[in-house]
C-alpha beads as a LAMMPS data file, in Angstrom:
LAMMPS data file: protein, C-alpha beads

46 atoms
45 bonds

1 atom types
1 bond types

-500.0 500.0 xlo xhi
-500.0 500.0 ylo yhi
-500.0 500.0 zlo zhi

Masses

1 110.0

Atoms # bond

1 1 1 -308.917 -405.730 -116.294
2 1 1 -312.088 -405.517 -118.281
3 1 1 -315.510 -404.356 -116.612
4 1 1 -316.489 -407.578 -115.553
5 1 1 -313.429 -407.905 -113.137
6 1 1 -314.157 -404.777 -111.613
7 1 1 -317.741 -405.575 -111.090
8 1 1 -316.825 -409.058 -109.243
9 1 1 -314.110 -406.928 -107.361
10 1 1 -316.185 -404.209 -106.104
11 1 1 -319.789 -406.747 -105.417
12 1 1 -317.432 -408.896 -103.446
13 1 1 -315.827 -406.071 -101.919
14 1 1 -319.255 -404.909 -100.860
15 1 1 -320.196 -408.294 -99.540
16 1 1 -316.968 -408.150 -97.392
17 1 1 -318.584 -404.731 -96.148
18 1 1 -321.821 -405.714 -95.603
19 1 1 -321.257 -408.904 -93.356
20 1 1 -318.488 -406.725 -91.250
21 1 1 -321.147 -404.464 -90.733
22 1 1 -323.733 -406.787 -89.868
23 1 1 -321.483 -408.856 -87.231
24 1 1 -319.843 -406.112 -85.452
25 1 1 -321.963 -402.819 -86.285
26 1 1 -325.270 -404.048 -85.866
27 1 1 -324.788 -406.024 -82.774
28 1 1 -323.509 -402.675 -80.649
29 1 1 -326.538 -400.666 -82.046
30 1 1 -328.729 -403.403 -80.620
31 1 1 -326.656 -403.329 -77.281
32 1 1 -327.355 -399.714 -77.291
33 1 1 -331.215 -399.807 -77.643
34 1 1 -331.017 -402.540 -75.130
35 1 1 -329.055 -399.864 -73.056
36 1 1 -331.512 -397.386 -73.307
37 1 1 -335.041 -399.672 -73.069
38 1 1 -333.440 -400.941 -69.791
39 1 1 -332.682 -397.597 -68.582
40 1 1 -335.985 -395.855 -69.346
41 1 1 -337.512 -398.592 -67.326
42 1 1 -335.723 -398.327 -64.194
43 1 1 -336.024 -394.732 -64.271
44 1 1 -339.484 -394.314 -65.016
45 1 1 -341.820 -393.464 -61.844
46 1 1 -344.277 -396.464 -60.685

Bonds

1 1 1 2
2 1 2 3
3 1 3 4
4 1 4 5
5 1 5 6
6 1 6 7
7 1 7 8
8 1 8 9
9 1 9 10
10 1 10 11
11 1 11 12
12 1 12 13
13 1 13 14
14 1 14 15
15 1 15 16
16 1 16 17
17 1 17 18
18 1 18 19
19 1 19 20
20 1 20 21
21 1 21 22
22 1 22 23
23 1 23 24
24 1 24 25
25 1 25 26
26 1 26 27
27 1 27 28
28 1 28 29
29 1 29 30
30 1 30 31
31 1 31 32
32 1 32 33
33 1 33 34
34 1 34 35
35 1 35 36
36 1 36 37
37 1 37 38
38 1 38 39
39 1 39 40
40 1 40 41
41 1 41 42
42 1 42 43
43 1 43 44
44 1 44 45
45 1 45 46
């Protein structure tokens, strides 16, 4: 394989990172700050 390949192979390899990431990572760290917004509100005196 000459450099070429392995660029294609490792960007699209990345790319394959990047959207797992973006589906499954990034949705729970938005459920979490969601989490904890909610929870400083109902537990902050009025």
């Amino acid at each position: 394989m000459n450099t070429i390949e392995w660029i294609v192979i490792i960007g699209g390899l990345s790319a394959i990172a990047w959207v797992n990431w973006y589906f499954f990572m990034a949705q729970a760290v938005a459920a979490k700050r969601v989490q904890r917004k909610t929870e400083l509100r109902t537990s902050a005196p009025r």
